[in-house]
Backbone bond lengths (Angstrom), bond angles and torsions (degrees), N, CA, C in turn:
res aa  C-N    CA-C-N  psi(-1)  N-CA   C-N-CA  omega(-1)  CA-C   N-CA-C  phi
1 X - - - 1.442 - - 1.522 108.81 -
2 X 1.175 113.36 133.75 1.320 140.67 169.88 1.908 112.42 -19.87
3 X 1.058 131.71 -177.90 1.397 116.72 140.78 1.439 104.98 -143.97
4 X 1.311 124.46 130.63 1.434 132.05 156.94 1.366 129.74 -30.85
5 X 1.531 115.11 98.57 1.328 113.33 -178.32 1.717 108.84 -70.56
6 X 1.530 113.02 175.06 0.996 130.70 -175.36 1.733 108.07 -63.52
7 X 1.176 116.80 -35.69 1.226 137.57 -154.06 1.786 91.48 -68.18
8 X 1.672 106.27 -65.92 1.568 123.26 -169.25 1.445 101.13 -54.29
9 X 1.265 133.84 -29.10 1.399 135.70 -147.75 1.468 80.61 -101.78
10 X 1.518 140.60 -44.59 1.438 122.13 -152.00 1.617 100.78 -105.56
11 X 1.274 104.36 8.83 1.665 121.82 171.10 1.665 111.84 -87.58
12 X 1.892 97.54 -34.84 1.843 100.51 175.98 1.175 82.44 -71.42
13 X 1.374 121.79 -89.58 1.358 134.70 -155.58 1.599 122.00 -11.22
14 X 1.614 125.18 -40.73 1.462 135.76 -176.67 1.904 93.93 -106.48
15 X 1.113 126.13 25.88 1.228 122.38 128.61 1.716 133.55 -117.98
16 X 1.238 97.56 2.27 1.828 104.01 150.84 1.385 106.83 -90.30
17 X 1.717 101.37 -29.18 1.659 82.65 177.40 1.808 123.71 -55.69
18 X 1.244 96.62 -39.23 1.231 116.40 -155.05 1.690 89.59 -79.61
19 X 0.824 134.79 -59.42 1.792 146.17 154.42 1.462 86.58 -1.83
20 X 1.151 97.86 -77.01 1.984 95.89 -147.46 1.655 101.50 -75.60
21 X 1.502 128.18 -23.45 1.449 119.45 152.28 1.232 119.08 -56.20
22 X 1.099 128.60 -25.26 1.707 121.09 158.25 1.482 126.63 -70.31
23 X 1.199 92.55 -45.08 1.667 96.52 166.82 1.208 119.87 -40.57
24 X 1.554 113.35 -68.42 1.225 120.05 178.27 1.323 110.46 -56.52
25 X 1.120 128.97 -97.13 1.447 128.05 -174.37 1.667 106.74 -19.97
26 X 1.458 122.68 -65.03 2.134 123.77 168.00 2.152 88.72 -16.14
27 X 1.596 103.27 -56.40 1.859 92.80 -152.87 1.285 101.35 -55.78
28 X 1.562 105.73 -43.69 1.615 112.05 -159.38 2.131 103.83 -47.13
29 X 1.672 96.62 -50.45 1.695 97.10 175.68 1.143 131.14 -69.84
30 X 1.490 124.26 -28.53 1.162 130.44 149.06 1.742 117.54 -43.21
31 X 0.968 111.01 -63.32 1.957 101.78 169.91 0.985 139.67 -70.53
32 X 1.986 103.66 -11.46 1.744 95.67 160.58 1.631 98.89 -91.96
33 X 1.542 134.89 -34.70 1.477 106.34 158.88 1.413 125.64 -25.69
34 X 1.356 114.41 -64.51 1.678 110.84 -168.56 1.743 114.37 -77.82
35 X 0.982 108.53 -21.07 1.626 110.16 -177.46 1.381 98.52 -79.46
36 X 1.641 139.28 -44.29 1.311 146.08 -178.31 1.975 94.54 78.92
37 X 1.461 86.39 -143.08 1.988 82.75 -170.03 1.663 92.77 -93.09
38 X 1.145 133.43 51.33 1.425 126.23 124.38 1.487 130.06 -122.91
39 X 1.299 92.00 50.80 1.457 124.18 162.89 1.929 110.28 -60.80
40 X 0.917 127.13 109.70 1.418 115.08 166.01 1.948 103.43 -109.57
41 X 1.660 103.75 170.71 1.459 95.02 -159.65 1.625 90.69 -94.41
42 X 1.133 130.69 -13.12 1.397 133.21 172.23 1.229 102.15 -55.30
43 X 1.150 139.20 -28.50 1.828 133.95 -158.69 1.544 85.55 -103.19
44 X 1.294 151.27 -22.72 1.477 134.94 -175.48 1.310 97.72 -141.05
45 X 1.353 138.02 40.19 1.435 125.16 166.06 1.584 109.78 -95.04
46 X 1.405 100.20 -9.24 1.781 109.20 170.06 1.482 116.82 -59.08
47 X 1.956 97.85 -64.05 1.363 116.58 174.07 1.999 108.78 -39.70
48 X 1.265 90.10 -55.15 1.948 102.51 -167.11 1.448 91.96 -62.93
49 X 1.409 137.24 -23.42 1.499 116.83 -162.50 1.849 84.05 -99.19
50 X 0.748 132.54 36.54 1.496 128.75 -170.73 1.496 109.93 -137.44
51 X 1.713 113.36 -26.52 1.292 108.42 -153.11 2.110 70.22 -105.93
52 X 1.148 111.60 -31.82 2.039 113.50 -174.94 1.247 99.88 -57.58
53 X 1.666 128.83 -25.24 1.122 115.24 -174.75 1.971 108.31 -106.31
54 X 0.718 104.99 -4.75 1.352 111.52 171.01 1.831 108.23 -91.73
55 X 1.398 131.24 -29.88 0.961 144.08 152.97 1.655 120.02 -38.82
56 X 1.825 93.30 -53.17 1.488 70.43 -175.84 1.745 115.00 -116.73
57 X 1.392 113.35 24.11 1.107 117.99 135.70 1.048 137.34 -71.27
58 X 1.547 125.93 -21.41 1.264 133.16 147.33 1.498 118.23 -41.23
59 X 1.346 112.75 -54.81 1.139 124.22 -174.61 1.479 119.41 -57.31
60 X 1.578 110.01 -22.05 1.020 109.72 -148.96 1.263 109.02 -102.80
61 X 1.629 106.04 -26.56 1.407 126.29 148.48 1.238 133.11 -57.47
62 X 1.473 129.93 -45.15 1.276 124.87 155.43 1.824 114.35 -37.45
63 X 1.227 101.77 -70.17 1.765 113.22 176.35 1.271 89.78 -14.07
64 X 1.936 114.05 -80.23 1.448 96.84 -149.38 1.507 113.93 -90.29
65 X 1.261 106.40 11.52 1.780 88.81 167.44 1.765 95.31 -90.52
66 X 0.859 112.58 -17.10 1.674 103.72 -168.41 2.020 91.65 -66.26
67 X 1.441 109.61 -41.91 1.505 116.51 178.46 1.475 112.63 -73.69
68 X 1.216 135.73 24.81 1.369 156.09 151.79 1.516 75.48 75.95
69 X 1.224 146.33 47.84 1.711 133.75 149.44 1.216 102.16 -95.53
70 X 1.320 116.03 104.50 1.484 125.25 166.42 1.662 112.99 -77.75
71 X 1.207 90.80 -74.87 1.960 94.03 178.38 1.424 112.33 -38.58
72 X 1.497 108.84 -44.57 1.504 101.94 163.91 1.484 135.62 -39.82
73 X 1.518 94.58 -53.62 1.402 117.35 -150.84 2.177 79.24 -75.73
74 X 1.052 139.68 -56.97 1.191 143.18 -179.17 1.894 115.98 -51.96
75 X 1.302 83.72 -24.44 1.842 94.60 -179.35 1.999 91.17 -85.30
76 X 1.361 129.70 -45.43 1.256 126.39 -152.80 2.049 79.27 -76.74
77 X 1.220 115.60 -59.58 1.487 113.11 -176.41 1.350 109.76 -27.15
78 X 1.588 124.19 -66.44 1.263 134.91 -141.22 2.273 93.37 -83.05
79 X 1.166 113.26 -53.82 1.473 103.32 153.69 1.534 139.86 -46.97
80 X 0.997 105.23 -28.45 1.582 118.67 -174.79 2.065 88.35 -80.86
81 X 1.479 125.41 -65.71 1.164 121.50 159.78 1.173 129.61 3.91
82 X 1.811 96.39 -80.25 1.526 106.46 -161.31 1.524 104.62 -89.60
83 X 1.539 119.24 -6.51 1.570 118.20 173.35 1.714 97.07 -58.26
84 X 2.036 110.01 -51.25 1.431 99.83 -162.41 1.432 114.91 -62.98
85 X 1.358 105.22 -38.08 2.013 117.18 170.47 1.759 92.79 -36.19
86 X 1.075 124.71 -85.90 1.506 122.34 -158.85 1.361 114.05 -59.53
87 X 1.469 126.18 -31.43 1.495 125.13 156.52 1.695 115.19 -41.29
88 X 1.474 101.65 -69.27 1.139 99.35 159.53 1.042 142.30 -11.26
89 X 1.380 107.17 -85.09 1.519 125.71 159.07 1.615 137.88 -19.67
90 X 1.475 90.52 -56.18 1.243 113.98 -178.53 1.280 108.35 -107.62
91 X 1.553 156.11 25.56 0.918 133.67 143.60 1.784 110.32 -140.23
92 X 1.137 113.32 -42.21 1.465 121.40 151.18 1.281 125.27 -44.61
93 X 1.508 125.72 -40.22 1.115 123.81 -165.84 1.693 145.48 31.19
């Protein structure tokens, strides 16, 4: 069997990234759908501070795979992750 280069792994990796930046951002539209215009930004500025930080870990990952840093680019994925897990956690609940 084959072995998984660095490259394939930091290629999954910035499509979970990108996964869970949809997610988030999908909630953010989903609650101004259902709230309509009594939307206030206090009721989704949690969601938005969640999807800004998943944004620019995205970003930050692209950078370094675009800079041929793979292990990087899979190390910035796997942090950016577990930052949103503990956001989560702790303020989403």
């Amino acid at each position: 069997m084959e072995r998984v280069s660095a490259r394939r792994v930091s290629e999954a990796a910035l499509i979970v990234m990108l996964v869970a930046f949809a997610a988030l951002f999908g909630k953010y539209l989903s609650i101004r759908h259902a709230r309509g215009t009594s939307l206030k930004l206090a009721e989704i500025a949690p969601y938005l501070t969640a999807a800004l930080l998943a944004a620019l870990g995205t970003w930050a990952a692209v950078l370094a795979y675009f800079a041929a840093r793979y292990r990087v680019t899979t190390g910035v994925v796997a942090g950016t992750l577990v930052a949103l897990l503990i956001y989560k956690l702790a303020v989403l609940g």
